[in-house]
C-alpha positions in Angstrom: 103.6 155.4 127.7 101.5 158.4 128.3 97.5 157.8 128.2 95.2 161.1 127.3 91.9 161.6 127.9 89.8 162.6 125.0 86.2 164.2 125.1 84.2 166.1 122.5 87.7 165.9 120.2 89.7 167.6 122.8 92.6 166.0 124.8 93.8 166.3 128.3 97.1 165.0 130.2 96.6 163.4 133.7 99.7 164.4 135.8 100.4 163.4 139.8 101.3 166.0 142.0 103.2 163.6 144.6 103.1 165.9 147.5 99.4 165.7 148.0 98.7 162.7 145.7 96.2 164.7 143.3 96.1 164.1 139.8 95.8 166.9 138.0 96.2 168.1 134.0 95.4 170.3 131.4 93.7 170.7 128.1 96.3 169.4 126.0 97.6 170.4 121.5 95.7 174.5 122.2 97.1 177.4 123.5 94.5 178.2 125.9 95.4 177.1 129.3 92.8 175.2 130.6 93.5 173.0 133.9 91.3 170.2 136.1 92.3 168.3 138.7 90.5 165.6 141.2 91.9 162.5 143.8 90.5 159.4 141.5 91.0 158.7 137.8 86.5 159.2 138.0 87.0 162.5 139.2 89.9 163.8 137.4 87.6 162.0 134.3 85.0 164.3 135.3 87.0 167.0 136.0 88.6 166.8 132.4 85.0 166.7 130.7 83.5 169.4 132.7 86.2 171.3 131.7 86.1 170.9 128.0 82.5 172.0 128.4 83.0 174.9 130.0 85.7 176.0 127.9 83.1 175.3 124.9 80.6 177.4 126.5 83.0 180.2 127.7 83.8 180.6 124.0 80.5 180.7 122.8 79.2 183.3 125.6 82.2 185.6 124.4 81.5 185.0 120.8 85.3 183.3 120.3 85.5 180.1 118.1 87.2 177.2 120.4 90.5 176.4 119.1 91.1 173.1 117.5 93.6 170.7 119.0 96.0 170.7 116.0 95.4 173.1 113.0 97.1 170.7 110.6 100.2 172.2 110.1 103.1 172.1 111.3 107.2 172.8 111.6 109.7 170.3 111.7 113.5 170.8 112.3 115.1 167.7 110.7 118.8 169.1 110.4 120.7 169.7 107.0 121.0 165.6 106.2 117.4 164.4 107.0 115.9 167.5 105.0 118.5 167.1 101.9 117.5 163.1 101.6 113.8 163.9 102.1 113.5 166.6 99.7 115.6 164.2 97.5 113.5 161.1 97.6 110.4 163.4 97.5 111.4 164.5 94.0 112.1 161.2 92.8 108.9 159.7 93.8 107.5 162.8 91.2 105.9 164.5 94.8 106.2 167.5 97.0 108.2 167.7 100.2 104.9 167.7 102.2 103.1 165.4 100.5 106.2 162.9 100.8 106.6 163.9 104.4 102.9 163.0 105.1 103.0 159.7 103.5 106.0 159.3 105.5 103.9 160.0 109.1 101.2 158.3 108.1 103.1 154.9 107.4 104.9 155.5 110.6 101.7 156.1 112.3 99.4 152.8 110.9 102.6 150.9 112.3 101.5 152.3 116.2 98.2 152.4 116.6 
């Protein structure tokens, strides 16, 4: 299972480069590349929150909004069978695809957190 880091409503991966033994990561769900890295889970910790704050700042200094991890939309390729039963059962419930397809993520999701 994969643990992220989370500061300020951002998210970052922690990755081990084995050759060296440094952890390192990145700013995880934007398209921005922003990177940390440091030798203890305090420092890559650090590392992490120093650099969502600086990418904060950098944006504001340039006059850019931040991105938002996830803009709340998204594609999914389901194949021919899972879209056909989906958009089926959607319309039988009296709902839209998306709305159906939310309700189905959600219920998914309360079962793993």
């Amino acid at each position: 299972m994969l643990s992220l880091l989370t500061y300020q409503g951002y998210f970052g991966s922690i990755d081990i480069r084995q050759e060296d033994a440094c952890l390192y990561g990145k700013l995880e769900f934007i398209s921005d590349l922003i990177i940390y890295e440091g030798e203890s889970f305090a420092e890559i910790n650090n590392a992490f929150q120093q650099a969502v704050d600086d990418y904060l700042a950098t944006c504001k200094r340039s006059k850019k909004t931040p991105e938002l991890p996830c803009k709340g939309t998204f594609n999914v390729r389901l194949g021919y069978d899972i879209h056909i039963r989906a958009a089926v059962a959607a319309r039988t419930a009296g709902i839209k695809l998306n709305e159906f397809a939310r309700q189905a993520l959600e219920a998914k999701l309360s079962s793993v957190t």
